[in-house]
C-alpha positions in Angstrom: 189.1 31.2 -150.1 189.2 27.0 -150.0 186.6 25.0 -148.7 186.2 22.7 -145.6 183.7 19.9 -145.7 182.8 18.4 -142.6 182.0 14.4 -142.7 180.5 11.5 -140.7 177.9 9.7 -139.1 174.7 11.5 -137.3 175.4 12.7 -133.7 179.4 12.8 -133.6 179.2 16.6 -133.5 179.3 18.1 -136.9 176.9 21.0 -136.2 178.3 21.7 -133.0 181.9 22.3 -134.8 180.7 24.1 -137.3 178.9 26.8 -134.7 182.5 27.2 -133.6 184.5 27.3 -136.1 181.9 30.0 -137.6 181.1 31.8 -134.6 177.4 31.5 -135.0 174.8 29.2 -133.5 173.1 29.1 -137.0 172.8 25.5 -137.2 170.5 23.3 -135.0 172.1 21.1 -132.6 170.2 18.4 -130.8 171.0 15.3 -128.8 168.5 13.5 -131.5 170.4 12.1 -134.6 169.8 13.1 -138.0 169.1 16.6 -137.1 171.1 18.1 -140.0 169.6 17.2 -143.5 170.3 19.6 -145.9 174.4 21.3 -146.1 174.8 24.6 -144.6 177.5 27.1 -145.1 179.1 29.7 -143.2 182.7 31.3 -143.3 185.2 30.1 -140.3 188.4 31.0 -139.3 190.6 29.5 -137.4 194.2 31.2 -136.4 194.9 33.2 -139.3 192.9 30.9 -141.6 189.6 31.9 -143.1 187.8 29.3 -145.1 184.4 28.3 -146.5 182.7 25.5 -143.9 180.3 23.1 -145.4 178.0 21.1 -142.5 176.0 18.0 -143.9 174.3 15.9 -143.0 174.9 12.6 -141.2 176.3 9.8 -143.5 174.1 6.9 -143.3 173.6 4.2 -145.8 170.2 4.0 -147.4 167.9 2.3 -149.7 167.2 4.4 -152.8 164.9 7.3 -153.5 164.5 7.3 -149.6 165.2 10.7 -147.8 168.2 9.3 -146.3 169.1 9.3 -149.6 168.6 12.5 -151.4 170.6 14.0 -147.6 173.4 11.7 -148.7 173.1 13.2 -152.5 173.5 16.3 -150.5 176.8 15.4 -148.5 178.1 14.3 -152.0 178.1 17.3 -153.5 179.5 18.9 -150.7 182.7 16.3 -150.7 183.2 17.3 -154.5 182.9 21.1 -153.6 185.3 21.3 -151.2 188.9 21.3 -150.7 189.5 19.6 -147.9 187.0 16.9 -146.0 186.9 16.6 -141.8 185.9 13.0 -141.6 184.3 13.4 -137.6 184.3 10.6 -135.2 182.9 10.3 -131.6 185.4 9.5 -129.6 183.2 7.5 -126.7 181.9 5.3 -129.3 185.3 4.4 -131.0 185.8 3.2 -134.6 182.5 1.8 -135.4 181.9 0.0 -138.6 179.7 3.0 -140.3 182.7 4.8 -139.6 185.0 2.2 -141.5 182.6 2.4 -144.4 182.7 5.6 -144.7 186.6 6.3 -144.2 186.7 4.2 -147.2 183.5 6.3 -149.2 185.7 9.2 -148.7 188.8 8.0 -150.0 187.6 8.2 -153.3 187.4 12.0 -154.0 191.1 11.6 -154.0 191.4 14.9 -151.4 193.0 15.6 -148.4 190.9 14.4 -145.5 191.4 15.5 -141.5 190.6 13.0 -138.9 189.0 14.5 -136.2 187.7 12.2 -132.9 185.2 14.7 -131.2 184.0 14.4 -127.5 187.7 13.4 -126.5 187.4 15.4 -123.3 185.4 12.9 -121.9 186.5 10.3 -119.5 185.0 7.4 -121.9 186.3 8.7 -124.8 190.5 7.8 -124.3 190.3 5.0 -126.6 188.5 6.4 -129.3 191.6 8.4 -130.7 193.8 4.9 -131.0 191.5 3.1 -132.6 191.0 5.8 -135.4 194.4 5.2 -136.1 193.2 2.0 -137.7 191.5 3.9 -140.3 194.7 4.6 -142.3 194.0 8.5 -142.8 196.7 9.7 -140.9 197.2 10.8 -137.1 194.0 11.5 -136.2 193.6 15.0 -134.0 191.4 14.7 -130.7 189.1 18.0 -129.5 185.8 18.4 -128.3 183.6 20.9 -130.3 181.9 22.0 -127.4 184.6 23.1 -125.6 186.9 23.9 -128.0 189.8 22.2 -127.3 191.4 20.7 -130.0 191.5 23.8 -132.5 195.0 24.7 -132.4 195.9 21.0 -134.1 193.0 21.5 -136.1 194.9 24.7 -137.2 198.5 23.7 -137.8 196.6 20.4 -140.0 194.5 22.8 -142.1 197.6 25.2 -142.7 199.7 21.8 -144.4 197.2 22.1 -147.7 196.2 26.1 -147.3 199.2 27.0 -149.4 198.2 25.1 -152.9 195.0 26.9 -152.4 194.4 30.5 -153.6 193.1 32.7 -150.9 190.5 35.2 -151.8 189.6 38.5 -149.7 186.6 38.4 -148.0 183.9 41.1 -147.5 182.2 41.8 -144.2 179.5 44.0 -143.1 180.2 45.6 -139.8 176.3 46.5 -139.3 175.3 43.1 -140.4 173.3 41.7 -137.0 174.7 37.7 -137.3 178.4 38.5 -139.0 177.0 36.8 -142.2 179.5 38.3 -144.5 178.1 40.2 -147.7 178.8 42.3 -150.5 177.5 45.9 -150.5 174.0 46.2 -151.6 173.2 42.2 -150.9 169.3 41.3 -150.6 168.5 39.1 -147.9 164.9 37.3 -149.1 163.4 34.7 -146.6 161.3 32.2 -147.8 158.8 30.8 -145.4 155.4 28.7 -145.2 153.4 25.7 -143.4 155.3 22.5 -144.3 154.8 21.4 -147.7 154.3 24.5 -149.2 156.9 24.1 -151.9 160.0 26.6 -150.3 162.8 24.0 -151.0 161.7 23.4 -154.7 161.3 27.3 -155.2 164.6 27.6 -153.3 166.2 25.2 -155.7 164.5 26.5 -158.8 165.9 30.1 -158.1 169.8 28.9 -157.9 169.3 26.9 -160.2 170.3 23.3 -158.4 169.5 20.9 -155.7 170.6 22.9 -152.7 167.5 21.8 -150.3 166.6 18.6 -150.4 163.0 18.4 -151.4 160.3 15.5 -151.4 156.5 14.3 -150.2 157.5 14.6 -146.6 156.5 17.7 -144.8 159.1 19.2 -142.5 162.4 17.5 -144.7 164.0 21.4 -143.9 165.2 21.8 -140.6 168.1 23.8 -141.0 167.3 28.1 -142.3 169.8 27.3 -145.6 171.6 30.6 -146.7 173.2 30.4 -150.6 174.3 33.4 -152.2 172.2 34.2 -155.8 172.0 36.9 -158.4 169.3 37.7 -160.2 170.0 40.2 -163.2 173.4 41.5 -161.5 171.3 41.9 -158.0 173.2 40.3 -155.2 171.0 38.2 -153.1 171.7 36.2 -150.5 168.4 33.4 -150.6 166.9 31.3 -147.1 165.0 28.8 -147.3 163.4 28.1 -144.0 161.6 25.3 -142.1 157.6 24.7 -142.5 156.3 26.7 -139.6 153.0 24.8 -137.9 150.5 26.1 -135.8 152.2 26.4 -132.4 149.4 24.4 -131.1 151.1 21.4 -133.0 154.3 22.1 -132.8 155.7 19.4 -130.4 159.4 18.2 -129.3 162.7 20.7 -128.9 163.8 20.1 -132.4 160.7 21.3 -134.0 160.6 24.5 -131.4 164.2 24.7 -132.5 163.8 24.9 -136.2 160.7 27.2 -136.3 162.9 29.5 -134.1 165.4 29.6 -136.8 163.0 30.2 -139.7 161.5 33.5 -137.7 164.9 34.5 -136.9 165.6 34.4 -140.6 162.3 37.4 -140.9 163.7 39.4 -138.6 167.2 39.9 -141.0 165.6 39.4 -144.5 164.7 42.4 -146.1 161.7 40.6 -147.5 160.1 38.0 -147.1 158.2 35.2 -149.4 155.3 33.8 -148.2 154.4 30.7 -150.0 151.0 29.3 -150.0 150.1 26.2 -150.9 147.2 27.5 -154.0 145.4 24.2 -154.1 144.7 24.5 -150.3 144.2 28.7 -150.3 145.0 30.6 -147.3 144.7 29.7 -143.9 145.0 31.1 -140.1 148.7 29.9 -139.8 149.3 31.7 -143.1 147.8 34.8 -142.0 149.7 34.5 -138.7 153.1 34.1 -140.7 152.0 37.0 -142.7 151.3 39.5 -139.7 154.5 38.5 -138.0 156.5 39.8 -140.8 154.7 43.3 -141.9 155.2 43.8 -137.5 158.9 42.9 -138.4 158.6 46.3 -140.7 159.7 43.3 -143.7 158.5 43.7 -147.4 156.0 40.6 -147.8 155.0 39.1 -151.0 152.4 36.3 -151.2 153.6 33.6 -153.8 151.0 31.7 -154.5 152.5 28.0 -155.1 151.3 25.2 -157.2 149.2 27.7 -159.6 149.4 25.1 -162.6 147.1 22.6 -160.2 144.3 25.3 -159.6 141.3 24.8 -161.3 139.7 27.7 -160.9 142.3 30.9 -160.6 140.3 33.7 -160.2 138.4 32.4 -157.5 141.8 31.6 -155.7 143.0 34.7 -156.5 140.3 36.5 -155.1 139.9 34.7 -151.7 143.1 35.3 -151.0 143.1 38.6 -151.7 140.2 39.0 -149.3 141.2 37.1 -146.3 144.5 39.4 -146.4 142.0 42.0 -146.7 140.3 41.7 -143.7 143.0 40.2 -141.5 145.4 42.7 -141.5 146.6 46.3 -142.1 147.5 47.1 -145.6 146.5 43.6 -146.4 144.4 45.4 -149.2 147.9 46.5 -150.4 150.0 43.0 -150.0 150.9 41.8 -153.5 150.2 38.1 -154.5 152.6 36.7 -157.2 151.3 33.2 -158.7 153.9 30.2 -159.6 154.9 27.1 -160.1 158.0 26.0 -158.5 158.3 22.7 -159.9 158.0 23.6 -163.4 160.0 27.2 -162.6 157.1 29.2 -164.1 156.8 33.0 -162.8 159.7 33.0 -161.2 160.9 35.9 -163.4 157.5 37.7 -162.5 157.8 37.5 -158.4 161.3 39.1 -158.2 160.7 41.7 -160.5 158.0 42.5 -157.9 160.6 41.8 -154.9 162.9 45.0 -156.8 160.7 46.8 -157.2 159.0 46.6 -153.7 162.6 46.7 -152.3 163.3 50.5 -153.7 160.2 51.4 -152.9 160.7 50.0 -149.1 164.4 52.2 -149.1 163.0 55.2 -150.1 162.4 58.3 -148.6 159.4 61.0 -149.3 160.2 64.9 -148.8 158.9 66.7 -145.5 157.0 69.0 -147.7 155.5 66.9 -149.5 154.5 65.0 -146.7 152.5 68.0 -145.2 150.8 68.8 -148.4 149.3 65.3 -148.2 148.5 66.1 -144.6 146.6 68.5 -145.3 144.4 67.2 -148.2 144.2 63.9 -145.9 142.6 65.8 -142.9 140.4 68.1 -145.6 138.8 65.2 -147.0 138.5 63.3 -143.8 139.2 65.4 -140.7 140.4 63.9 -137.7 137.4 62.8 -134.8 136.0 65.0 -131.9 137.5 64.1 -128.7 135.5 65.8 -125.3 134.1 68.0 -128.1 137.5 69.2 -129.6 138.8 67.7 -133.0 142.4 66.5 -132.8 144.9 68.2 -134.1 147.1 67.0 -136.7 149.9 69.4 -137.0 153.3 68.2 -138.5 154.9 64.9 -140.6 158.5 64.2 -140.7 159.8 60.6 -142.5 162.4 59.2 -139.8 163.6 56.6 -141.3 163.9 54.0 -144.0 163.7 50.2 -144.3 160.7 50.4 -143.5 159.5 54.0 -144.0 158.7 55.1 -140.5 156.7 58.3 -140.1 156.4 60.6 -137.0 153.1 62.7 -137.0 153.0 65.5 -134.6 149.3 66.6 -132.6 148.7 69.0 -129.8 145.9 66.4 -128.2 146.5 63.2 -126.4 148.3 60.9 -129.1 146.5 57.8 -128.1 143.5 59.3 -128.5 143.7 58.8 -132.3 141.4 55.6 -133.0 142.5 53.0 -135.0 140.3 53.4 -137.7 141.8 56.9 -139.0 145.1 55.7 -138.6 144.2 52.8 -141.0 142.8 55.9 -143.3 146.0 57.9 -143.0 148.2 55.0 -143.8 145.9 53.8 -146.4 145.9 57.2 -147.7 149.6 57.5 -147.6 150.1 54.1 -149.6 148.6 55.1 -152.7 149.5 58.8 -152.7 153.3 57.8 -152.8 152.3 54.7 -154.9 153.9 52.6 -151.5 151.6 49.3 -152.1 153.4 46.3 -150.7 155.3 47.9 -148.2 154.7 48.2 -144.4 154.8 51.8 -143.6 154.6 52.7 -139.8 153.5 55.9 -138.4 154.1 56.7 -134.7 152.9 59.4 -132.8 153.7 62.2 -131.3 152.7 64.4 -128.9 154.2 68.5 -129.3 154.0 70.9 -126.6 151.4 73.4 -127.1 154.0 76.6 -126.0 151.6 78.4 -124.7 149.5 75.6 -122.7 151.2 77.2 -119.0 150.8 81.3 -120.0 148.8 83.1 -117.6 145.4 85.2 -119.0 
């Protein structure tokens, strides 16, 4: 399968284009420019076509070591993956002389490059497709992303070079919720965090190059950026996710937008890094992040970031520990993996924990079994009194998988169970089946009593 770059200044439409030609609205789209900083990729066809897509960011030029210019480091290395670059204008504003530099920048990775003048539905926009021409990259092809006009030219330009490059079958999931396409088996891990937490350099540490662009400014992610990984033959497909805020402070559509994306990446990760900033410990937003995933039924691990700064690690250790403690259920249970992203340093330690935690969150525990531990559960701790009868517990049945899901039977009002010894049964059912680190539900249920309606 060859691969599509798309090109050009902020705000001419890249994001919107690539939504299309993917058939996802995975990247952010906004009428503020710059939205896009980091390179995204998805799998588009087109016709019979089916290619890699690259978006990037806006091309801008920029002073060095600025942001600006680690995101156009970023649309570099995209230009030298791919095949094939879409250089996208905006057809209202006409040729401007960012895009003049540009059509020049591109010229020299000596590939084939595809014109496109976006927005050329408008009424404003006419002129925009005869000026490109001055450009000297060939008949430039008008369509509007948003619409979708335009593709079929699009098509028929893309199919000229698809014949010099070897295509390669690709695999998709049918039960995979956004059409990401994945290899049986494939890991989804998430990671996620208050801005500034260290996900893009732990992101870029894992695969092993500058994917995310990283740097002192909090919120540089926007974008949820999926790369494909392995780690020891495991196929894993790795996010790395905006800094989620206190909602509180979250202001403007584009920051609502992005922390959107980055819980929509926990609800289809299998599990989920949490990465805490260990020189500042854990905090309310933290825990809040941390409760939305374990009621996602995700396998959460605490990576404790920036472990070489701490000066006193048991004491961080420990606080931690406690504040997950009390804050949530089976937070006594929730492992908490230290590191250092920069320096790459127990990297090897937190995803030996994520495989392990991962079989343990796919597996399934015997309905015997389960009833045994019933009943020397209830033995050591029977259930309360309720109007001066004790609730019976009478049958448990695992119902599913990913996460384990339990459904415990009684004769007595199921909500009249208290809280507290459904914490103890959980709690008891964690370390029985040695199921620490993984969010086990149990939902119950009421059974008929048969003979509840006889007559005396």
């Amino acid at each position: 399968m060859f691969t599509v770059a798309l090109i050009g200044r902020p705000n001419v439409g890249k994001s919107t284009l690539f939504n299309r030609l993917t058939g996802r609205k995975s990247a952010l789209v906004s009428n503020t420019p710059g939205v896009t900083r980091d390179r995204r990729e998805g799998t588009a066809e087109l016709g019979d076509i089916t290619f890699t897509l690259i978006d990037t960011a806006g091309l801008e030029e920029a002073e060095a070591d600025s942001l600006q210019s680690r995101m156009m480091a970023q649309t570099e290395r995209a230009a030298k993956q791919a095949d094939i670059l879409l250089l996208v204008l905006d057809g209202k504003d006409g040729v401007t002389p960012t895009d003049t530099h540009f059509a020049n920048w591109v010229r020299r990775f000596n590939k084939p490059v595809i014109l496109l003048v976006n927005k050329s539905d408008r009424s404003d926009a006419k002129s925009g497709s005869v000026e490109a021409y001055q450009l000297g990259l060939g008949t430039p092809i008008p369509i509007s992303a948003e619409h979708g006009l335009g593709l079929y030219d699009l098509a028929e330009a893309l199919a000229a070079y698809t014949p010099e490059i070897p295509g390669e079958p690709v695999i998709l999931d049918d039960n995979d919720d956004e059409g990401t396409e994945h290899a049986p088996g494939l890991l989804r891990i998430a990671l996620i965090g208050r801005p500034n937490a260290g996900k893009s350099t732990l992101f870029n540490q894992m695969i092993g190059e500058e994917r995310s662009i990283t740097g002192p400014e909090a919120g540089i992610t926007r974008d949820a950026i999926e790369t494909r990984w392995a780690y020891q033959g495991n196929p894993v497909m790795l996010v790395d996710t905006a800094g989620i805020r206190k909602k509180a402070k979250i202001t403007g559509e584009l920051e609502k937008l992005s922390v959107q994306d980055s819980l929509h990446s926990v609800r289809f990760a299998q599990v989920v890094l949490l990465l805490v900033d260990a020189t500042q410990g854990l905090d309310r937003q933290d825990l809040a992040l941390a409760g939305h995933t374990l009621e996602e039924g995700r396998i959460l691990v605490v990576v404790a970031n920036k472990w070489d700064a701490v000066t006193d690690p048991a004491d961080v250790r420990k606080s931690i520990a406690y504040r997950l403690e009390q804050a949530l259920p089976q937070g006594n249970s929730i492992p908490i993996v230290t590191v250092s992203a920069l320096k790459g340093k127990g990297v090897d330690t937190m995803m030996e924990q994520v495989l392990m935690l991962y079989a343990r969150w796919d597996s399934r525990i015997s309905t015997g079994k389960l009833n045994t531990w019933l009943e020397q559960a209830i033995t050591r701790h029977p259930p309360p009194l309720v109007g001066n009868r004790r609730i019976r517990l009478r049958y448990i049945t695992q119902i599913k998988t990913r996460p384990p899901t339990f459904a415990l039977f009684t004769t007595s009002k199921a909500s009249a169970l208290p809280e507290s010894y459904m914490r103890y049964l959980t709690n008891s059912l964690t370390e029985t089946y040695n199921m620490q680190g993984v969010p086990i539900r149990i939902l119950l249920r009421k059974q008929n009593n048969p003979y509840q309606d006889t007559p005396r």
